[in-house]
LUMPA-983665 format. One record per residue (C-alpha): x, y, z; residue in one letter; residue number from 1. Coordinates in pm, whole numbers. Example, Ala and Ser with C-alpha at 12.3 -4.5 7.8 and 13.67 -1.06 7.14 Angstrom:
<recs>
1230 / -450 / 780 / a / 1
1367 / -106 / 714 / s / 2
</recs>
This chain:
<recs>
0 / 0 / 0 / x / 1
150 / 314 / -146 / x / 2
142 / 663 / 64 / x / 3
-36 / 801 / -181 / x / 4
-303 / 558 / -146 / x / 5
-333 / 588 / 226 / x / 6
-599 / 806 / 339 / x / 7
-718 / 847 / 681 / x / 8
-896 / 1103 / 663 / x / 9
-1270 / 1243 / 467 / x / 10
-1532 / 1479 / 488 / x / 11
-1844 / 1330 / 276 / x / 12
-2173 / 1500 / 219 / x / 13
-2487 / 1287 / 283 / x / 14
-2873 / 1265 / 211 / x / 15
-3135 / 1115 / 321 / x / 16
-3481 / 1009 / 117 / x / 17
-3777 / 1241 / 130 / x / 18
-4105 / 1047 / 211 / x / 19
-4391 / 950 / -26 / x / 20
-4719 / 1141 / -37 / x / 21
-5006 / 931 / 110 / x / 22
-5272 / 850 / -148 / x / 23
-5624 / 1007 / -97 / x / 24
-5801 / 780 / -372 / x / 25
-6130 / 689 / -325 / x / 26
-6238 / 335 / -414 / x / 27
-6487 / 399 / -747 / x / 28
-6584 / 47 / -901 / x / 29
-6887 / -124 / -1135 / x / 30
-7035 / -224 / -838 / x / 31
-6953 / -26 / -516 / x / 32
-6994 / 321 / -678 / x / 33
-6964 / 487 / -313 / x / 34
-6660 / 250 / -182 / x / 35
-6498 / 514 / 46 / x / 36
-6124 / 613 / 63 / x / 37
-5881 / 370 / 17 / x / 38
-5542 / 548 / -65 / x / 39
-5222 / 367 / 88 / x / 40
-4960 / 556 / 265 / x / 41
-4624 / 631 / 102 / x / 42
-4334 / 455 / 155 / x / 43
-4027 / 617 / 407 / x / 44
-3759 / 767 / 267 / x / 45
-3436 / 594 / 226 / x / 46
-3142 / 631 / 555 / x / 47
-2791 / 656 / 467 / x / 48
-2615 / 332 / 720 / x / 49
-2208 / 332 / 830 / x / 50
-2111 / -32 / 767 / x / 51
-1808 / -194 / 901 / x / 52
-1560 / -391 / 663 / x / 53
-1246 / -580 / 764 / x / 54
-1168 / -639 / 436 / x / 55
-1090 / -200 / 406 / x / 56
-772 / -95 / 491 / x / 57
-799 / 300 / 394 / x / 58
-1050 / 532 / 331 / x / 59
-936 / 572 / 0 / x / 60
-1252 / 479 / -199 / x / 61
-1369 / 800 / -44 / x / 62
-1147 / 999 / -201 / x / 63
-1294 / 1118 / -554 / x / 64
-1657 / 1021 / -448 / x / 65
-1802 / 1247 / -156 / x / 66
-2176 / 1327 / -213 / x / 67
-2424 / 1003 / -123 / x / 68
-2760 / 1031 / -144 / x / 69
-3022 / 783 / -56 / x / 70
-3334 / 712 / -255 / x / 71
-3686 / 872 / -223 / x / 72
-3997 / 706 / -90 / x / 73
-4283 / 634 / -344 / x / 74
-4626 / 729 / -322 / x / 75
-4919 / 517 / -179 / x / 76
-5151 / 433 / -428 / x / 77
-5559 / 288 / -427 / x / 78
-5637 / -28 / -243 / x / 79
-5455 / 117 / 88 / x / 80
-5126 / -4 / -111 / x / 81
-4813 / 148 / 66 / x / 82
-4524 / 304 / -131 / x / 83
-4207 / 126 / -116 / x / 84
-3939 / 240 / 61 / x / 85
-3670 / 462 / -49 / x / 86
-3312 / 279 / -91 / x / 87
-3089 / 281 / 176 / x / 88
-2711 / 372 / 134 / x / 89
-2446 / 179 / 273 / x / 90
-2074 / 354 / 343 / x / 91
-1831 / 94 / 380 / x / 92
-1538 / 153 / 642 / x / 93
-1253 / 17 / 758 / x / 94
-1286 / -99 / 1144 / x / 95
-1121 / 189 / 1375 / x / 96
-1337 / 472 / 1157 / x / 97
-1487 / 722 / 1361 / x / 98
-1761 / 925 / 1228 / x / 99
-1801 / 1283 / 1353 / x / 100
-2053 / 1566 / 1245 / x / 101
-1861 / 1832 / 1092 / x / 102
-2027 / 2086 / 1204 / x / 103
-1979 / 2008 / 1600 / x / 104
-1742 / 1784 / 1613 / x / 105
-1965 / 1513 / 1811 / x / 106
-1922 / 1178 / 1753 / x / 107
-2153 / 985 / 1582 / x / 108
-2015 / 636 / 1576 / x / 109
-1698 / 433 / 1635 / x / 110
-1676 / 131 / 1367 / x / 111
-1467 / -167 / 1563 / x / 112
-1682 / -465 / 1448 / x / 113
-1715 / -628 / 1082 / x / 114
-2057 / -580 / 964 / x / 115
-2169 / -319 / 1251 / x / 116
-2395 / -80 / 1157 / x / 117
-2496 / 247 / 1265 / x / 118
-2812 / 476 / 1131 / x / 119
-2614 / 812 / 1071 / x / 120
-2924 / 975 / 883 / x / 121
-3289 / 886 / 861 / x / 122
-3541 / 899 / 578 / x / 123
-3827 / 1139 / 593 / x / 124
-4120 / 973 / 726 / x / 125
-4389 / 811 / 434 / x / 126
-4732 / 1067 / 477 / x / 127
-5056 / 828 / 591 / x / 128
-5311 / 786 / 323 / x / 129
-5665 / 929 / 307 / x / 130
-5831 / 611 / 481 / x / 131
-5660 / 665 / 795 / x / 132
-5821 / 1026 / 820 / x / 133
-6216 / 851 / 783 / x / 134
-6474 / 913 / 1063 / x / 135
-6852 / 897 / 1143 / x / 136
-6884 / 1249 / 1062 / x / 137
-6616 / 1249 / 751 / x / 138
-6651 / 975 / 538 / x / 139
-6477 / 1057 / 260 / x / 140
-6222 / 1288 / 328 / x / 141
-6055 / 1425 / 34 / x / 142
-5663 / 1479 / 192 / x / 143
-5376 / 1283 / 288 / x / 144
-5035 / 1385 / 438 / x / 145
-4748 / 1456 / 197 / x / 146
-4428 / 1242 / 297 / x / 147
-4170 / 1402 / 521 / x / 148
-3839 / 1533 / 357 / x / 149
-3522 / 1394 / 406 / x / 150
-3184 / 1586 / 548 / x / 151
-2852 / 1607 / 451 / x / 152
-2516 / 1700 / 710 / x / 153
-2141 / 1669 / 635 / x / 154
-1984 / 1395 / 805 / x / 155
-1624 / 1346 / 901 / x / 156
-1461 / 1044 / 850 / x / 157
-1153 / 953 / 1021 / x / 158
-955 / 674 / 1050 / x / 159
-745 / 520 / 1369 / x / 160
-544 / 269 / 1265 / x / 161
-589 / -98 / 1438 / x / 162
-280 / -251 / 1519 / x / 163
-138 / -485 / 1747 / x / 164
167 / -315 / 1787 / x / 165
266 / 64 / 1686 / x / 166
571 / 174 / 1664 / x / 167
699 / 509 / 1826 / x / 168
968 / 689 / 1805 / x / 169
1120 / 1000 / 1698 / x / 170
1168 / 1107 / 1302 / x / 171
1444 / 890 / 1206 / x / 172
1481 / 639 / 1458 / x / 173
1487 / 338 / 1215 / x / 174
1076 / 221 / 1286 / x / 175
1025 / 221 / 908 / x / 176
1349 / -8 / 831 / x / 177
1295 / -205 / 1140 / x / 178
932 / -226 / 1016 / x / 179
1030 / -347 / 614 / x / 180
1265 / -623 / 777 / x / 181
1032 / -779 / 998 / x / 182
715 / -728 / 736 / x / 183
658 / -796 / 410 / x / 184
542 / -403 / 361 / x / 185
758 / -189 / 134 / x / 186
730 / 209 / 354 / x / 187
903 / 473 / 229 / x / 188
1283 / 483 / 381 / x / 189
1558 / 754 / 345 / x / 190
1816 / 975 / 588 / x / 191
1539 / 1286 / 637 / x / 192
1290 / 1338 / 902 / x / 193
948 / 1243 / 884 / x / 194
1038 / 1045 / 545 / x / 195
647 / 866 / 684 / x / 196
418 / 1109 / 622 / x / 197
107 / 836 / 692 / x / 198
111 / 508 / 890 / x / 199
219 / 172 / 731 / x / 200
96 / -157 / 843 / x / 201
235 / -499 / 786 / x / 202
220 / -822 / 901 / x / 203
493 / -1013 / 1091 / x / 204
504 / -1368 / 1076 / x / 205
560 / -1573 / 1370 / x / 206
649 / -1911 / 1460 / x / 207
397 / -2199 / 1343 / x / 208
181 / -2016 / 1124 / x / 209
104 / -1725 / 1378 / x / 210
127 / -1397 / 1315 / x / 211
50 / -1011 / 1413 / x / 212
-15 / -664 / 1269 / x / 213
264 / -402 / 1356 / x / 214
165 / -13 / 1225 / x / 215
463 / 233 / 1150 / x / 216
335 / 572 / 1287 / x / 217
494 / 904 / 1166 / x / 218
729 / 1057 / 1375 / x / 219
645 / 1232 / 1685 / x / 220
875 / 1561 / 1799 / x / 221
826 / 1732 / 2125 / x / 222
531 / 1969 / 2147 / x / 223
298 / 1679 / 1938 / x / 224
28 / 1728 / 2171 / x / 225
-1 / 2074 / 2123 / x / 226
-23 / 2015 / 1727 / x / 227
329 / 2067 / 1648 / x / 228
464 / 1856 / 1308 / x / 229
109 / 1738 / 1264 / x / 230
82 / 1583 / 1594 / x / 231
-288 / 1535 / 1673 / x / 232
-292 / 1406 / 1315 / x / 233
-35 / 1122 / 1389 / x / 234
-107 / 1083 / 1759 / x / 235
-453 / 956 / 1732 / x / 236
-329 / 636 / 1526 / x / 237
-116 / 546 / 1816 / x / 238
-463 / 470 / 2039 / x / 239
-553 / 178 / 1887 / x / 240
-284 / -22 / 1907 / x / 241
-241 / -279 / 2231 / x / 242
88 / -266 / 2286 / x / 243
323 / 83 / 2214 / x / 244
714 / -37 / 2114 / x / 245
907 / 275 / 2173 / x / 246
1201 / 251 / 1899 / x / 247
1521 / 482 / 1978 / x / 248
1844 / 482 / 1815 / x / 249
2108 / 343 / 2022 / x / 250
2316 / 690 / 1880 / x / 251
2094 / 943 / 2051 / x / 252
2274 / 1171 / 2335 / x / 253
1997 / 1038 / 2574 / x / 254
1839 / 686 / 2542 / x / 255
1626 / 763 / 2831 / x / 256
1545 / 1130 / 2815 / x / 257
1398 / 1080 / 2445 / x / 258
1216 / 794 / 2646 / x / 259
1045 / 1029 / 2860 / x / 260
972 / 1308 / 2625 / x / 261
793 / 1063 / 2380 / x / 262
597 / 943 / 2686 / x / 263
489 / 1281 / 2786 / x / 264
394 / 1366 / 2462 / x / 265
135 / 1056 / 2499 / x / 266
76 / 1162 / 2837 / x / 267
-62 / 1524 / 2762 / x / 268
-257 / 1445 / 2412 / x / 269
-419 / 1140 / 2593 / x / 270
-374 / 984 / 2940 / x / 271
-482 / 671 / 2904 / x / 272
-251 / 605 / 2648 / x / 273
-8 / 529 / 2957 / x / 274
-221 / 237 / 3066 / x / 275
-86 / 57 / 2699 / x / 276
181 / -256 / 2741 / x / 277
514 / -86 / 2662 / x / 278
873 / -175 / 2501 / x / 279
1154 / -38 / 2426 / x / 280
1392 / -129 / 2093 / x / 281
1711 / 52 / 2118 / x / 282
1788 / 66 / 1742 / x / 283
2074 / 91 / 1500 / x / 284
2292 / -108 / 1818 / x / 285
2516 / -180 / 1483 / x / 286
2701 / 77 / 1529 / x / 287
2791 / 32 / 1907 / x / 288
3155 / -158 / 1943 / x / 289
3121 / -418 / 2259 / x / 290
3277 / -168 / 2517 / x / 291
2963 / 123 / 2421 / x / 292
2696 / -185 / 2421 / x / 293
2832 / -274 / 2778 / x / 294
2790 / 96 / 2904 / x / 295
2496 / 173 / 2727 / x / 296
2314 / -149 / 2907 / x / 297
2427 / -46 / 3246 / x / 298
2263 / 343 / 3214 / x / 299
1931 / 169 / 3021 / x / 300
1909 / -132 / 3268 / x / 301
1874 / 217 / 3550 / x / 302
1643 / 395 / 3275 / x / 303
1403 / 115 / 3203 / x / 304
1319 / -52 / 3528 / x / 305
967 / -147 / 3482 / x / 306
953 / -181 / 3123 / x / 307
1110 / -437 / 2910 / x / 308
1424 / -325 / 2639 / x / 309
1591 / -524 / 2384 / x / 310
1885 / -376 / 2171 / x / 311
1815 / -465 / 1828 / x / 312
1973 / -398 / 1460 / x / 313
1730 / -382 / 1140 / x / 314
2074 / -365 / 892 / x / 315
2252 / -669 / 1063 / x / 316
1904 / -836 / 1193 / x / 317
2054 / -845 / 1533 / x / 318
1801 / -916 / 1820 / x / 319
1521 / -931 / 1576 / x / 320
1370 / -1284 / 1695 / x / 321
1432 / -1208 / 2012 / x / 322
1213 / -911 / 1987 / x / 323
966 / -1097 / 1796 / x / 324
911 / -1372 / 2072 / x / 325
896 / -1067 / 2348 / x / 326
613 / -868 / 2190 / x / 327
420 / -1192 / 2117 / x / 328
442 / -1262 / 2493 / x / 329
339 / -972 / 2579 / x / 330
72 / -905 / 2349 / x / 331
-63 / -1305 / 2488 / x / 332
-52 / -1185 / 2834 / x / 333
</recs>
């Protein structure tokens, strides 16, 4: 899956059906000349339904087609026959979609579940026919209602990605290579900051056929939660993932100190983002002789009490099944 094709993010314009008119026939035939009223009522207009589907990835089919609109009631008709009802439009998305109303920013709907479905706008209301309206005093009234129109709203669509694990790190802390070694997926890689301008998921296989879904998240810089380098944008993929694997080049001036900052980032934009499983992959260890590894263990093993850390190398694939078998303990705790 390309960048390009990777879209997280729409704003789509949808309708709902008007109503049918009711019918205000009145029954005329050979033999029953004064028959009374017999006009059906029309049929409701049609609602426009969020769907669920694992088999989406992206919002991308969204992108060049924005305006739905769902189909109108039909009119009642003699013989108390009711209209049909108005077709119903489905919008297919990718589980972790949440739907918002543009205009206030509510939430409509959170799609985690294949084939879940949520009402997001109904169809007016079929009007009753003229038989309904009949009394001792009226017999044949003449009137029936009309059908009630439909409504329209922008909707927001916006997608968190579902992961088991997400990677987090700084630009240029080697998630994306670390990510193309253990995956099959193909993410953009080069020597610039935030080279991932949108997430990239792959799958990594495991041992006997098992396997789990690891999501490359853009890089985070300090100040994220307040919006800096696109940070609410890339922040809110990171909350559906179980388990967060902090990645950190083993050449940074502070292994632990970018440690904290990341987590404080997480911290202010959303707090429950702390109660996540964590790791730590101190990356690029490559280019640590034995003497650096050494001290560099002794100041993490002070660093990292609680949480567990693996030094790792995506170029010379050290550590790499080691890592794998920690995260898949951790995420079958």
């Amino acid at each position: 899956m390309t960048e390009g094709n990777f879209v997280d993010y729409v704003k789509v314009h949808v309708s709902s059906g008007n109503g049918g008119k009711g019918s205000a026939h009145l029954r005329r035939e050979k033999y029953v000349p004064k028959g009374g009223p017999d006009g059906g009522d029309g049929g409701r207009g049609g609602h426009v339904i969020i769907r669920g589907n694992d088999s989406l990835w992206t919002l991308l089919h969204y992108k060049f087609q924005r305006h739905f609109k769902a189909g109108h009631g039909e009119h009642g008709s003699k013989s108390r026959s009711t209209g049909a009802d108005g077709e119903d439009v489905y919008l297919e998305v990718p589980l972790g979609t949440v739907v918002r109303e543009t205009e206030t920013g509510e939430v409509v709907v959170e799609i985690t579940e294949n084939g879940q479905e949520k009402v997001v706008l109904e169809g007016g209301l079929g009007g009753r026919g003229n038989w309904h309206f009949k009394s001792a005093t009226n017999q044949t009234p003449r009137y029936a209602q009309p059908g009630i129109p439909g409504s329209e709203k922008e909707l927001t669509l916006e997608l968190k990605v579902l992961a088991d694990v997400g990677l987090v790190g700084f630009p240029n802390a080697g998630k994306s290579t670390l990510l193309s070694v253990l995956t099959s997926a193909k993410p953009k890689i080069a020597d610039y900051p935030f080279t991932t301008l949108k997430p990239n998921l792959g799958i990594v296989q495991y041992r006997d056929f098992k396997s789990f879904v690891m999501a490359d998240i853009p890089g985070i810089i300090e100040g994220a939660a307040e919006g800096k380098g696109l940070g609410h944008y890339f922040l809110r993929h990171i909350e559906r993932n179980a388990l967060l694997l902090f990645v950190i080049p083993a050449d940074s001036s502070d292994v632990c100190g970018e440690y904290e900052i990341l987590l404080n980032e997480l911290r202010k934009y959303n707090p429950e983002l702390l109660d996540k499983q964590r790791m730590v992959a101190i990356s690029k260890s490559d280019m640590l002789d034995e003497e650096l590894l050494e001290e560099m263990r002794g100041e993490v093993k002070e660093g990292f009490k609680d949480i567990p850390y693996i030094f790792i190398s995506s170029v010379s694939q050290y550590g790499l099944q080691q890592l794998k078998d920690k995260l898949w303990s951790l995420l079958n705790e």
